[in-house]
N, C-alpha and C positions, 0 to 999 in steps of 0.2 A: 692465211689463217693466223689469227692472235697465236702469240707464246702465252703461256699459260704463268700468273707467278702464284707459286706455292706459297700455303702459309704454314701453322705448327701440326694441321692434320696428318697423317701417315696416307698420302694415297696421291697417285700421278693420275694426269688425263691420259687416255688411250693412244698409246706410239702413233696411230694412223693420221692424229691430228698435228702431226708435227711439221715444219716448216720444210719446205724445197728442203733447206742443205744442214736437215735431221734435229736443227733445236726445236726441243717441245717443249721447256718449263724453266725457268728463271727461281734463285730462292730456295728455301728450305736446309737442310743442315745435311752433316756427311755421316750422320749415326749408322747404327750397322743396322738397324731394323730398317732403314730409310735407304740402305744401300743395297743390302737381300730385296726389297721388295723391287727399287729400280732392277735389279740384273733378273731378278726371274720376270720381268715385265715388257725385258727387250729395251733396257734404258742404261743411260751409262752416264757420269758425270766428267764435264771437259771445258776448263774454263784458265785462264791465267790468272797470277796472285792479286792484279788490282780490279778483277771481276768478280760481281758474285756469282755463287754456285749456279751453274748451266748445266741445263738433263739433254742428254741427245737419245734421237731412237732413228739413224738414219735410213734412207735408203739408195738403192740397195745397201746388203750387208754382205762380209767378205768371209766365209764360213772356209775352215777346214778340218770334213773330216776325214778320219785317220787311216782310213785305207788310203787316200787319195796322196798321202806327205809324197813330196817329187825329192830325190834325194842325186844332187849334182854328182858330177865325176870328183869335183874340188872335193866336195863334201864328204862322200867318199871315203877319197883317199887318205883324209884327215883322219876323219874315226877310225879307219883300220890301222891308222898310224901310234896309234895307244897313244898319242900328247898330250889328251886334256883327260882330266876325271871329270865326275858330274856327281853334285849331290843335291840334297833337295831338302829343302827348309832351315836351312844350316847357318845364313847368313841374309834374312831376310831385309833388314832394315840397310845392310852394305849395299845389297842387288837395288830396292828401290831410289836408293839415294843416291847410285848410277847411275841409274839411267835418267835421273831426274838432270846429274849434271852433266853427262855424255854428251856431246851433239852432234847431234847426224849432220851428215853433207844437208847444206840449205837449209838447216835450223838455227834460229838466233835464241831462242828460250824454249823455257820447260812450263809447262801446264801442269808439272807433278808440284802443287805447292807444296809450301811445309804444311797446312791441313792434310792436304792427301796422305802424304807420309803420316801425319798421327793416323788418321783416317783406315789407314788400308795396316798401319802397325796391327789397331785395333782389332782388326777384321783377321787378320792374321794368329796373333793369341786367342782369338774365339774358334780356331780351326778352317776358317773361309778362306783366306787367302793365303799361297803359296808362293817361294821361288825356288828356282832350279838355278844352280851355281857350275859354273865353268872354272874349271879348276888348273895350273898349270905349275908345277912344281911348288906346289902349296898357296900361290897366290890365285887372286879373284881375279878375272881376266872377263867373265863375259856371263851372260844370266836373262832371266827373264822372270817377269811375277807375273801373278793374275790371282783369279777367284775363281772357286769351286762350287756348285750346288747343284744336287742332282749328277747328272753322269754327260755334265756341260762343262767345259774349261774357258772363263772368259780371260781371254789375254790382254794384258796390259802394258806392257810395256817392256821393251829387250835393251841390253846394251852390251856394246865388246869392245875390248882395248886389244885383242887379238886378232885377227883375220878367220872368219869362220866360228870364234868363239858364242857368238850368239846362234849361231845356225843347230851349232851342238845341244847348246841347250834346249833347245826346240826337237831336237831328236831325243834327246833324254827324255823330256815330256812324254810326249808321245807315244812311247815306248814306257811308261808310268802308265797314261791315262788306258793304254791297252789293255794290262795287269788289272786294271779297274774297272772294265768294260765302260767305258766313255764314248760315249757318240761322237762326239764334235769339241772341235776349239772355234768359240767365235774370236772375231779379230777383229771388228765393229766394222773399221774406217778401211776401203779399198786402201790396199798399196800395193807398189810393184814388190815388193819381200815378200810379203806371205805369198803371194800371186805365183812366183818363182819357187815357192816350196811345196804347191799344191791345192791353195788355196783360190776358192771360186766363189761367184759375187750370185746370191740370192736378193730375188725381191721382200720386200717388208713382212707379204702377209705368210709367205713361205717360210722365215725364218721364224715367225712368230708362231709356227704351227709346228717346228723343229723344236723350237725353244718349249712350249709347254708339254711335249710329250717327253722330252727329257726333264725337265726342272723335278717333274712328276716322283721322278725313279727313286727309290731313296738312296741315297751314299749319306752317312753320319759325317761330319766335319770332324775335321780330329790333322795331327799335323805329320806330315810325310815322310817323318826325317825318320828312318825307319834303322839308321845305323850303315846302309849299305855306301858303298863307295865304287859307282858304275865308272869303269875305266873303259874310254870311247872306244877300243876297239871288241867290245864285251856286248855294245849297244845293238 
């Protein structure tokens, strides 16, 4: 199948046309109308600094929802140990710029450019996008961001300088998007993490049938930080 390359129009080719291993469209800019319309489309942007902008709509997709979170013995033990707090929207531009420079075992670079980072700033001051903060005697230890629409959580991206600190964050979540009646967190790209927290791998046209009856629902964008301060063993 051709990848498709965008011009200055507002409109993607349909996810089903997309490539074996999920690129569908080359091109186009990181706007927020152009970023709403990719995530309620089942499309996602994922490209390195000396690429242009790349849309993905993989398949399978690695969906978890919220009854299903697997929650470890480690895991646990920790949140009942009251060590981390959790707050949410508090320090967004910290959290994404972690995990931008965090690296995981077997990663050499980051895909979070500095467009991204303005990118998802933007989207963030507009009410879209979130992070959840791990907290540890007043310093940042571990978090995760994403995007909101509709009563869908798309995850973007976690990172921890702690042991389990990004796990927590991910129960903070979740324990949010419940309070919210939220369906689902997608997580796009199969991994063995989310996979280990409860997360399960749907086909293309199933999540695409998940995705439009949630994007549907209305939830107003607006930002999380609500003043609370969740102490893990509260979670």
């Amino acid at each position: 199948m051709p990848v498709y390359l965008l011009d200055d129009s507002l409109a993607f080719p349909h996810p089903v046309l997309a490539e074996p291993n999920g690129l569908l469209a080359v091109g186009g800019d990181l706007s927020v109308p152009r970023l709403l319309l990719a995530y309620r489309s089942g499309i996602f942007p994922w490209y390195s600094e000396d690429n242009p902008v790349l849309w993905f709509s993989p398949d399978p997709r690695l969906v978890l929802s919220l009854p299903d979170l697997h929650v470890s013995r480690k895991l646990n033990k920790i949140l009942k140990s009251g060590r981390y707090e959790v707050r949410f929207d508090t320090s967004f531009v910290d959290v994404i710029r972690n995990c931008s420079e965090v690296l995981r075992k077997g990663q050499t670079g980051t895909w979070i450019t500095k467009d991204m980072v303005d990118a998802y700033t933007e989207l963030h001051e507009r009410g879209y996008a979130h992070s959840v903060e791990t907290y540890h005697e007043g310093e940042l230890v571990g978090g995760l961001y994403g995007v909101a629409i509709g009563r869908v959580f798309f995850g973007e991206s976690m990172f921890h300088l702690e042991s389990e600190a990004s796990k927590v964050a991910l129960y903070g979540l979740v324990e949010r998007l419940r309070e919210r009646d939220f369906d689902f967190i997608d997580s796009q790209v199969p991994n063995s993490h989310m996979k280990a927290m409860g997360g399960r791998e749907v086909g293309r046209e199933r999540f695409l049938e998940m995705l439009r009856e949630s994007v549907s629902k209305t939830t107003p964008p607006g930002k999380w930080n609500d003043g609370r301060v969740m102490r893990s063993e509260s979670l």
